[in-house]
Every structure is written in structure tokens, then in C-alpha cells.
N, C-alpha and C positions, 0 to 999 in steps of 0.2 A: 504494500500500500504506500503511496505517493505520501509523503510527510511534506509539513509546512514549517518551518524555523522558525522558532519567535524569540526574540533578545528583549527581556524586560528590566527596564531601568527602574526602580524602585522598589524595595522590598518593605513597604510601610501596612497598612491598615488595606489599605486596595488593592497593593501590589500581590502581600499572601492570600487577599481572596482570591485574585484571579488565578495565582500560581494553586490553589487547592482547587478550585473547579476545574482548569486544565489538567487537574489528576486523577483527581477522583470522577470525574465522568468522561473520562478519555471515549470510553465507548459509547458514549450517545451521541458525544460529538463527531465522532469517525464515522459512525450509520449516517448523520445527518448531512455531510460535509463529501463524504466518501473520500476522504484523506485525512491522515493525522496529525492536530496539530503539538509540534515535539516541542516543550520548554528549554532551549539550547543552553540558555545565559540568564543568567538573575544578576544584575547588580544593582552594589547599595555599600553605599559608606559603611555600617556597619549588615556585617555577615557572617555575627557571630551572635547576635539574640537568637532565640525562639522564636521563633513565630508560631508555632504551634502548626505549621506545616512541615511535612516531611518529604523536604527535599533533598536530591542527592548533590550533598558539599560539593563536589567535584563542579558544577553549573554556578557556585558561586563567584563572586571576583567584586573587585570596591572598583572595577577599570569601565566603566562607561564609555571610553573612545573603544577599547578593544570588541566588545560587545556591536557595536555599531560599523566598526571598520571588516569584522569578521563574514567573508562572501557568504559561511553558509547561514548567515542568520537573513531570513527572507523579511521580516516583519519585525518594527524593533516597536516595543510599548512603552509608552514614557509616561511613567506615574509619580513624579518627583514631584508635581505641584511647584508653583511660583513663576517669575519670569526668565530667570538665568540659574544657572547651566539649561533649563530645562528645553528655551527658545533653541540655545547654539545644537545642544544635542538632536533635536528635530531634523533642525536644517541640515547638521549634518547627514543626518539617516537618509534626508530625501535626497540629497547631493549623489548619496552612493544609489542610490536605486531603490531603497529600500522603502517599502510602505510602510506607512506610522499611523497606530492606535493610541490615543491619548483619552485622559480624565480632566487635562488643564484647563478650567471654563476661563480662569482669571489670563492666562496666557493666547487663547482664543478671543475672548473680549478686547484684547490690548494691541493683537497681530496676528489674528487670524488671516486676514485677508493676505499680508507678507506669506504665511506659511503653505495659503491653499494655491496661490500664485506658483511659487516655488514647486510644489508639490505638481500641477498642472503641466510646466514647464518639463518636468521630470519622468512624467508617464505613471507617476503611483498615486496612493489614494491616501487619506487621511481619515480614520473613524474616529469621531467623538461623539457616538451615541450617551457617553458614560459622563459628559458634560454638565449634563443639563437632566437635573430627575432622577438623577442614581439608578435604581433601578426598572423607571419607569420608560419605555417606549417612547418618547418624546420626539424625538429627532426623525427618527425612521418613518412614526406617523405622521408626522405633516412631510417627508420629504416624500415619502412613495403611500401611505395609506388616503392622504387626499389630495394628492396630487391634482384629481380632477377639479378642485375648488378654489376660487379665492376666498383668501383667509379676513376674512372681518373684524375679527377679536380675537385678543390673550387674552384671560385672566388666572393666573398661577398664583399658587403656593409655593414658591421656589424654593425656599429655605428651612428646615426643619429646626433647626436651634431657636427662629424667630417663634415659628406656631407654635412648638413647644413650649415657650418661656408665654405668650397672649394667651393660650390654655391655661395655662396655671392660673395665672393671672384672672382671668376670665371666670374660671369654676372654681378657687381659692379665695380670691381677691387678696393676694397675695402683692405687695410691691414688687417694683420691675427689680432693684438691686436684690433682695432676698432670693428671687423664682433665677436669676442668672447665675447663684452662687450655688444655685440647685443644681441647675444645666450643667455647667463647672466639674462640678464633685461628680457627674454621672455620665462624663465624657462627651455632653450633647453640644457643649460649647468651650468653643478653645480659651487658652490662659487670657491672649488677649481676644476679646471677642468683636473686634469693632467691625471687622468684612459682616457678619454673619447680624448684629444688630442694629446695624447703622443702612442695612439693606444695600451693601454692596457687592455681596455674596449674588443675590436675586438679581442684582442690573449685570453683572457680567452674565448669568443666563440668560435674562432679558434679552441682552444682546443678541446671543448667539442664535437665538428663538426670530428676532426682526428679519434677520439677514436670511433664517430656511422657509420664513412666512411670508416676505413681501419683495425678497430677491433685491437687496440693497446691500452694499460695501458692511464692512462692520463696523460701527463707531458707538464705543463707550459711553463717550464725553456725550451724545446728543441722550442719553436717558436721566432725567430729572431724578436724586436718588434721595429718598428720607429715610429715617430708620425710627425704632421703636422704643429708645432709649428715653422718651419723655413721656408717655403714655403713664396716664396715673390710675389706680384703681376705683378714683371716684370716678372719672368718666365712663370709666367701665358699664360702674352701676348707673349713670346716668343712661348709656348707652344703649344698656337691657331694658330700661324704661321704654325706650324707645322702636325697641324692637330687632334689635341690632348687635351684631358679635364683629369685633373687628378683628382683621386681619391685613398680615406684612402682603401686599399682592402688588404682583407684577403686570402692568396694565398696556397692554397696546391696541389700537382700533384705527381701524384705516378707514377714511370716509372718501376716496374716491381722488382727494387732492392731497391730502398729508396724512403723518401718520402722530399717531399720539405714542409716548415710550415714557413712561413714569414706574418708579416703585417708590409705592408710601404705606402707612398702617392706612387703612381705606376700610370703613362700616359699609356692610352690608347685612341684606334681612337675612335673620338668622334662622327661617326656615330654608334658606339656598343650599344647594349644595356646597358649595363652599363654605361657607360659615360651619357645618359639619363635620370639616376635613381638623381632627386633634393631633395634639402630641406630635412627634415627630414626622408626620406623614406629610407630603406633597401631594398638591395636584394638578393639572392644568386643564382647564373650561377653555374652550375654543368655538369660536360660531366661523361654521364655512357659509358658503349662499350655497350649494348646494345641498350640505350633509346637515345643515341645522347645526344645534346646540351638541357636543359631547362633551363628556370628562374623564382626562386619562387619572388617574391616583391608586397610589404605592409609595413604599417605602423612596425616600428623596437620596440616602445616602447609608454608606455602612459597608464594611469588609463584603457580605455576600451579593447584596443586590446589585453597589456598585462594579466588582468584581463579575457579576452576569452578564453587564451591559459592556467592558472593555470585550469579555467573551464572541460575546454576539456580532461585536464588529469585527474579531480576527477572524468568525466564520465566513462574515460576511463579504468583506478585504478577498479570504483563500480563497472563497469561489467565485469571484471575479478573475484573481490569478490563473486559477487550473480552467476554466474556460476560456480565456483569453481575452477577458472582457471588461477591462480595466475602465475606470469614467462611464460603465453605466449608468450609473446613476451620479449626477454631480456631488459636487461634495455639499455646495449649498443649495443643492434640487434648483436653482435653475443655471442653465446653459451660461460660461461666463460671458457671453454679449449680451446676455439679458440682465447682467447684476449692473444695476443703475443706482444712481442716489435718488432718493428721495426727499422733500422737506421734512424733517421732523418738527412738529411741533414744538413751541414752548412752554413751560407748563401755563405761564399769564393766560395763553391763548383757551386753555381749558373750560370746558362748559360740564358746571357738575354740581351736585347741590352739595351742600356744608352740613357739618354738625361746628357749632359755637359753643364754647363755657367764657363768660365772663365772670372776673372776680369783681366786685362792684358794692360800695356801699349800702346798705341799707336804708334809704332814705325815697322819699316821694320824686319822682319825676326822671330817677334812674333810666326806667325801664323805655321811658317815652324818648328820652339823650339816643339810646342806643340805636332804637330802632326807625328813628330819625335820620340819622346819621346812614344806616343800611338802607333807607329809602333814598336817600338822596343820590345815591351810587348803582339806585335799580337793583339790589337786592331784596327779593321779596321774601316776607317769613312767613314761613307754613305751618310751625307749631311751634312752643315757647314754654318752658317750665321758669318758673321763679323760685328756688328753692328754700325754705327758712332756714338753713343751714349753716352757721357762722364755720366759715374754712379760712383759717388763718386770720383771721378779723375783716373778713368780706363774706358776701353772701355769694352764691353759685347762682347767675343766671345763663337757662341752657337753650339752645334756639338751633332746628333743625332751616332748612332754609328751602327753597324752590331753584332748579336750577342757576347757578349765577356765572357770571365771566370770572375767572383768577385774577385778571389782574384789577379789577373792581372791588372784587373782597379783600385784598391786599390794601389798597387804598382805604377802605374805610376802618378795616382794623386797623391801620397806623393811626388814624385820624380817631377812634374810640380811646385806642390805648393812651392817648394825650390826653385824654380826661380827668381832672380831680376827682372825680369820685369811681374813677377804675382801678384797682388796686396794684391789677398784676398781668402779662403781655397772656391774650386772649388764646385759648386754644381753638386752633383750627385742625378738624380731620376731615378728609372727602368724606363723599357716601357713595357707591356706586349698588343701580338696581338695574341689570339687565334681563331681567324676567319680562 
């Protein structure tokens, strides 16, 4: 039987899952593939832990050029994460011929378009199904399952540390520092956590998700990014009043002339399917014009899922190879004369309705200042709690709103926040209800 070589650079958390699925189901993948894919090469700085896989030492090495410069290695995997060594190592693997499976979203977000140019030029292919969703099918569904559709909407879960840490929060009412010291202690969030709750983790997905959805260059910088680090547990319970569970979601929608590319904590009704999606899990809601509404969710990240999905792409990569049928399918599902830029929106230009908390004195004519000032900018309000609630020596007034322009509601909370009897700078979160 025809074997396929694979050279994997990393021996971490995703590196030993893949290296334990390419062992332990050697023979499901051979019936499926009809050729065997052989682990040649493992390297990794250190190749002397446990990994709790049982690999034979002799496939080890700390030499990462050798592994990649090596002719019989057909397929080199790079799960090093970050942007160097990781970017040169690539380059080089494509230079030599060699097709490259990757996990790196943050290095595809940042030079993807370098890498898949490169890679084009070179005649081999690039999989990062394992990017975007860990283990969930993402990539592959929008590039060849709807192929036949223009894509209308994103709406994702991208990040499991974030839902994680707003579930807590949510069903505990737990503060945001306590529930991240949780996450911490239980591996779901790194030492420093700022990629993962500052929602930068979700925009370098985001990213990678624009460019196989609307066939545009990849660019970072045009996704508006917020994170979840100021979300308090009273709005929470305001929020539940209201009817609403929030979540870190990654937001794109294409209306014909631009595209919209935002990640923020964003309320939605909390009978959606989304609002459902707990704990560490992802998902992505997508509306085609032809296929309607679906949702892909599963596990976002983790040694096995992750490890399923770099899998799925060295199957995928080898039988392209043994048929001779390399750029069947694009890397970014469309043809590269069709990858064009696009406007991206900015977030001012946003049409979307609001949830408000002001902190605001408790006196007569409060309430009339504020909504004065929101009328004046054409923001209209659709419902309004007044709470008797002294929080910090201000009352809680909370106001869902009617759709409104960004950069109008920006304007008029500067122009509230200047007021003497406001206490503290206003909270503002989207709503978003695509039902």
C-alpha cells in the first residue's frame, strides 16, 4: 500500500492528538484514503515529556529545518502556533514542494494571503480546516458543502474560553475576574488571556471565515474587535429581564454592496439557538439565499477534536496527491481571479439596536435629560426600566433601543456622559435578532 509522509512540527496539546489519531486509527484511515498515512518526523523543542502518546523515539528530533528539508517527508504539519518560526517554517515547506497542514488561525489572519500565494505558485495545497472550530467542519462546509450559495451571514461562537467564562457568569452570576480564575485553574484559559477575552482569538477566525464566505484578500485590521472583559453581572440580570443571554459572536453580513466584520459581547433572545450554545462549545449560524438558516456546533478546541480536523485535511491534501488532483478545490473556495476586495464596513456605519445602562442620579427630570438627548440624534427607545437600585451611589437606568446608526449612538452617549447628574461612562452592548 502506497504510504503518504507526514513531518509534524509540534509536539504540544494538538500536535499529540493528531500524532494519537494517526495511530490509533491507522486502519480506518487506510480503508478511507486507500493509502497510509506514515508519521515520519515529530518535532518539538522539547522530546523528552510524555505526552501520553506512544511514539517510537527514533521519529523524534528538536530539528525542524531537517524534518522539512527531508525528500521523503510529502506533507509537513505545522502546529507550533504564533507568527515566527512558524510563518518561515511554512514557507519553507512550500518552497520545497511540500504540502502544509496547519492549526495557525492567528498566522493565517496576519499572512494568509502571503502563504496561499506562495503555496499556488508552488503547485501544493495548504489545509486549515483545524483553524477555525477545532473540531467542527467549518471551513470545508462553506468551501465545498455550499458552494452553491451566496453567503449572507456569520454568526459564530468562535471562542470557547469566552462562552465559557459569559456561562458562568450568566447561570452563577459570578464576576468576570473570579469565573476567568476558574477558566485558568481548568486549562480553558491561558496564563495571559487577552487573544481569547479581548475577542481577538474570534477576529483572526472571523477573518479566515470572510475570505472562504465572500472571496476577499484577508485583512485582520478591517474587523472591529471588543472583548468581554467589562461585562458586569448586573447587566447580566438586567439583560435576563429583558429577555436576552449574551454572547462573544462573531458577526459578518453582506448586503449586496459591503460587508459588515465585527466581534463584540452582542444580546441576543435567549430562546435562539445561539444563546443555547454553553460552556466551552462553538458554533456557527450561517444564512445562505439558497440553503436558508443552518448551525454547525461542536467542540471549538482540544487535543482530540482539534487533532480530527488537522486529520481530515492530511486525508484530504493525500487524495488530491494520489489522484493527481492538486487545486481542486481552492484553498479559499474561490478561483484566485475571483478573490477581490471588498468594502468593509465600519463599525459607525452599523444599523442595530442597543441595550443602554446608565448610572445617573436619582432625582426628577433624569430620565427626561437622557432621552432627550437620544431623541435628538434619532435614536428611538422601545423599552426603558428605571431601577431603584443604588449601585455605587447612582441609580441603574436601563433602555433597550429601536434600531439606530453607530455613529449617532456614539454621539449622544458622549454628549449624556457630560452630564452632572450621570455618574459613570454608559454601557453600551449590540442586540442582534435575526429570526
Amino acid at each position: 500500500m502506497k504510504k503518504i509522509r507526514i513531518g509534524l512540527l509540534g509536539f504540544g496539546t494538538v500536535g499529540s492528538g493528531t500524532a494519537k489519531i494517526l495511530l490509533d486509527n491507522q486502519d480506518v484511515i487506510e480503508s478511507r484514503l486507500g493509502a497510509g498515512l506514515e508519521l515520519k518526523w515529530i518535532a518539538d523543542l522539547d522530546v523528552k515529556t510524555d505526552r501520553g502518546v506512544s511514539v517510537d523515539k527514533r521519529i523524534l528530533t528538536t530539528d525542524a529545518h531537517m524534518v522539512i528539508d527531508d525528500p521523503a517527508v510529502d506533507i509537513v504539519v505545522e502546529l507550533i502556533g504564533g507568527y515566527d518560526p512558524a510563518k518561515s517554517f511554512i514557507l519553507r515547506a512550500i518552497e520545497k514542494g511540500k504540502h502544509v497542514v496547519t492549526a495557525n488561525k492567528a498566522l493565517l489572519a496576519a499572512h494568509g494571503d502571503e502563504i496561499f500565494s506562495a503555496a499556488s505558485r508552488q503547485g501544493v495545497e495548504v489545509g486549515f480546516e483545524a483553524s477555525v472550530g477545532g473540531g467542527i467542519p467549518l471551513i470545508r462546509s462553506i468551501k465545498e458543502g455550499l458552494v452553491a450559495n451566496r453567503i449572507e451571514g456569520l454568526f459564530g461562537i468562535l471562542n470557547g474560553t469566552a462562552n465559557y467564562i459569559l456561562t458562568k457568569m450568566t447561570d452563577e452570576g459570578s464576576p468576570f475576574a473570579d469565573v476567568l480564575k476558574e477558566a485558568q485553574a481548568l486549562g480553558y484559559a491561558e496564563a495571559d488571556p487577552t487573544f481569547d477575552v479581548e475577542g481577538i482569538d474570534a477576529a483572526h477566525k472571523l477573518t479566515i471565515l470572510l475570505s472562504i464566505a465572500y472571496g476577499v484578500p484577508i485583512d485582520f485590521k478591517a474587523v472591529s474587535t471588543e472583548g468581554i472583559s467589562r461585562i458586569t453581572p448586573l447587566d447580566i440580570r438586567f439583560m435576563k429581564e429583558f429577555g436576552y443571554r449574551i454572547k462573544l459572536l462573531a458577526i459578518s453580513k453582506d448586503d449586496g454592496e459591503a460587508i459588515e466584520a465585527r466581534v463584540h459581547p452582542t444580546l441576543i433572545p435567549e430562546d435562539s439557538l445561539l444563546a443555547n450554545v454553553n460552556e466551552a462549545y462553538n458554533a456557527l449560524y450561517l444564512k445562505g439565499d439558497a440553503v436558508g438558516n443552518i448551525m454547525l456546533y461542536g467542540p471549538g478546541a482540544g487535543m482530540m477534536p482539534t487533532g480530527s480536523a488537522v486529520v481530515s485535511d492530511l486525508v484530504d491534501v493525500a487524495r488530491n496527491a494520489l489522484k493527481g488532483a492538486i487545486g481542486r478545490v481552492p484553498m479559499v473556495g474561490y478561483q484566485p481571479g475571483s478573490v477581490k476586495p471588498r468594502r468593509i464596513k465600519a463599525i459607525e456605519e452599523l444599523d442595530t439596536q442597543y441595550y443602554f445602562r446608565f448610572s445617573a442620579d436619582d432625582r426628577p427630570g433624569v430620565l427626561s435629560k437622557i432621552s432627550g438627548i437620544l431623541g435628538k440624534h434619532d435614536i428611538s427607545i422601545k423599552s426603558v426600566h428605571q431601577k431603584g437600585r443604588d449601585v455605587m451611589g447612582a441609580v441603574p437606568i436601563v433602555m433597550i433601543t429601536h434600531e439606530a446608526r453607530e455613529s449617532s449612538v456614539k454621539s449622544a452617549l458622549a454628549e449624556i456622559d457630560r452630564l452632572a447628574v450621570v455618574r459613570d461612562k454608559t454601557v453600551l452592548i449590540r442586540i442582534e435578532d435575526w429570526r
